[in-house]
N, C-alpha and C positions, 0 to 999 in steps of 0.2 A: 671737327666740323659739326654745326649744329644739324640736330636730325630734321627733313622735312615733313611735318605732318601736318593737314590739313585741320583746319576748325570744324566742329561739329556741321552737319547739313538742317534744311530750312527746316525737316520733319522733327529732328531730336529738339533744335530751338523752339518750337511749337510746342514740345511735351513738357517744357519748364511750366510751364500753367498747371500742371499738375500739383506744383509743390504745397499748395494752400491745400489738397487733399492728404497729401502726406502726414503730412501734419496734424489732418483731422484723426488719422490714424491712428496717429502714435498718442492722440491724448486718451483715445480709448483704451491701448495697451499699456500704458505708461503703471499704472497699477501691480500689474503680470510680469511687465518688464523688473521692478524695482524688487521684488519678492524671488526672481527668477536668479537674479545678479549676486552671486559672491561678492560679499562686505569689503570693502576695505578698511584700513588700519589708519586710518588721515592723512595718507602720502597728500602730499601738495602735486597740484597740477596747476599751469598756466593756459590758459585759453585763448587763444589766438584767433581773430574772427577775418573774414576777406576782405578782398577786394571792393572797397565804396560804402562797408556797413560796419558797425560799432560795435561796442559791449551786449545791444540788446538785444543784438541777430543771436547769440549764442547764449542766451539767459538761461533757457529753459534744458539746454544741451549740462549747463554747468550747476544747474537745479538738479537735475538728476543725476548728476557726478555725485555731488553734496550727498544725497539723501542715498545712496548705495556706501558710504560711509569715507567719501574721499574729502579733500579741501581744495573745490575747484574756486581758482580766482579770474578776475577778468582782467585784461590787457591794461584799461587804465588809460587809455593813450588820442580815443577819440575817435574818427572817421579813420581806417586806412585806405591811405588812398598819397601820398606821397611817394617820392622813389626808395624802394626795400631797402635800400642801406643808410636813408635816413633814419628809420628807425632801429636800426641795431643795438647803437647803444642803448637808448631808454628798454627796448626789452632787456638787452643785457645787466643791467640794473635792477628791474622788477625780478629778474631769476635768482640775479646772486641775493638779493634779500630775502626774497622767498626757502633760499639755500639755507642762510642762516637760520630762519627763525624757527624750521622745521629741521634743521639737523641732518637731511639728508635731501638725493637729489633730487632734480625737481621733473616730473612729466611733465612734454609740450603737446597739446593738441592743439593742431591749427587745422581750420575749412580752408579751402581754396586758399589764397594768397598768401594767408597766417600759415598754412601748412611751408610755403616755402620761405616763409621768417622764421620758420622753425627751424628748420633744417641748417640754416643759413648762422643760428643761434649756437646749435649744436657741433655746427665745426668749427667755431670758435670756442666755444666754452663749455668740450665736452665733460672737465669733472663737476659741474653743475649741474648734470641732466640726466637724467636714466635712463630715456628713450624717448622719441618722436614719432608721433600718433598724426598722417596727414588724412586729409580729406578730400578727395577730390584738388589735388592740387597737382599742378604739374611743374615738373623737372627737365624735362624737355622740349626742343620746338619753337621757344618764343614764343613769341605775342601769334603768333604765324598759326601756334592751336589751340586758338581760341576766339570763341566768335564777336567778344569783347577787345579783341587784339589792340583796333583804334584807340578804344575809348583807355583804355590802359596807357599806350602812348601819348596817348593826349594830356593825363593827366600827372605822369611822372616827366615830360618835356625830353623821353629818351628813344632815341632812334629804335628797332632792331637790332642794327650794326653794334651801337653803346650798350646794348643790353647784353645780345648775347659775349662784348668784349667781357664782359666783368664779369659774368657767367663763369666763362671758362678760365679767368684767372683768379675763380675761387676755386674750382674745381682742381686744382692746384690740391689742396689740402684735403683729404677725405673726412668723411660722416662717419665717427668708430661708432657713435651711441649706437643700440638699435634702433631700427625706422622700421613703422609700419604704415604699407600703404595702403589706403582707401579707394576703392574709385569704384567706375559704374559704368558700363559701355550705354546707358542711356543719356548719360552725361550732356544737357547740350548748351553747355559753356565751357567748358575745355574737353578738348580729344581723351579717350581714355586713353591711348599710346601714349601721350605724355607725361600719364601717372607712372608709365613704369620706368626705376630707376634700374637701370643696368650696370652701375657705377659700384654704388655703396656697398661696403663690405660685409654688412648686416643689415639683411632689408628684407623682408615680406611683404607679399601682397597680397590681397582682400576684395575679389567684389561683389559688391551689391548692386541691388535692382533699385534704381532714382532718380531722380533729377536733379541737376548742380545745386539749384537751389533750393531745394528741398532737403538736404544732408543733413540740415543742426536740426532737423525735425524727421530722421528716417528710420521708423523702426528698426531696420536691418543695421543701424551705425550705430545705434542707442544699446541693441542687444549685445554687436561686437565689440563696444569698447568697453562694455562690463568683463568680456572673457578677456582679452586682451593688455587688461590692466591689473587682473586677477592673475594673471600668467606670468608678468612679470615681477 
């Protein structure tokens, strides 16, 4: 049974206006941050961007991947915004390449929607992947917690009902990679409740203080996914 949780209220959707400050934030710390961040070794990462925005929603998230010493790449793929298992295969393809040409597995970080194309990636093709980094993305609930719910079905042409079927007949197969979750009880485009997965057999969770869309720009996601990727 899908869980019932409501979509954020009209105060947290109001605080998304916030996010252009967010931002202003992290370019003053972005300095502190990068000096502060244990190197990586060039592991390859794939970067996953959300619901309605591109490669360039996440530029600056995957510029500072790069320069803490990783090999963050971009999706490649254009607007998402089609139904999530259109896209599997062509991610499944940019992973397994990416697999090869670095030799080892590959990290997914997805914002919002990409976090649950990651996920979705990883239990299909978990010897390709090392772990799954989400952002503000939800796992449960449906469209039902988020205050974008409509405009999500509008745009994939899928019920509820068809959504949550497919849902749970992936659910079927578990998430071995590690998952770490991201989220924000200030959240006000998806419910935090629906970040938490209660499912997966290796999963943490993480929050911060932000707005949905504010995330590929929150000091507090930029600090944790330096330690978090350093961790593993």
């Amino acid at each position: 049974m899908t869980d019932t949780i409501t979509p954020p209220g009209l105060f947290l959707q109001m605080l998304e206006g916030r996010a252009g400050v967010e931002a202003g934030q992290l370019l003053l710390q972005l300095p502190l941050l990068r000096l502060q961040a244990k190197r990586g070794a060039g592991q390859p990462i794939l970067v996953l961007p959300g619901f309605m925005t591109d490669d360039a929603s996440t530029f600056i998230l995957r510029q500072f991947l790069n320069s803490i010493g990783y090999a963050a790449h971009p999706w490649q793929l254009g607007v998402n915004r089609r139904r999530m298992l259109d896209f599997l295969p062509q991610v499944h393809e940019r992973i397994v390449a990416l697999h090869a040409q670095y030799q080892q597995p590959v990290t997914l970080v997805g914002w919002s929607r990409g976090g649950i194309l990651a996920r979705e990636c990883a239990r299909d093709n978990p010897e390709s992947i090392s772990q799954v980094i989400t952002i503000g993305s939800p796992v449960k609930g449906g469209t039902s917690a988020s205050s974008i719910g409509s405009w999500v079905r509008s745009e994939t042409g899928m019920s509820p009902e068809a959504m949550n079927g497919v849902l749970r007949e992936r659910q079927n197969t578990d998430i071995t990679v590690p998952i770490k979750s991201i989220y924000s009880r200030l959240d006000g485009i998806v419910a935090w409740r629906a970040c938490i997965d209660d499912l997966s057999p290796d999963v943490e969770h993480f929050e911060i203080r932000g707005t949905h869309m504010g995330m590929g720009t929150n000091v507090e996601v930029f600090r944790l996914l330096g330690k978090l990727l350093a961790q593993h």
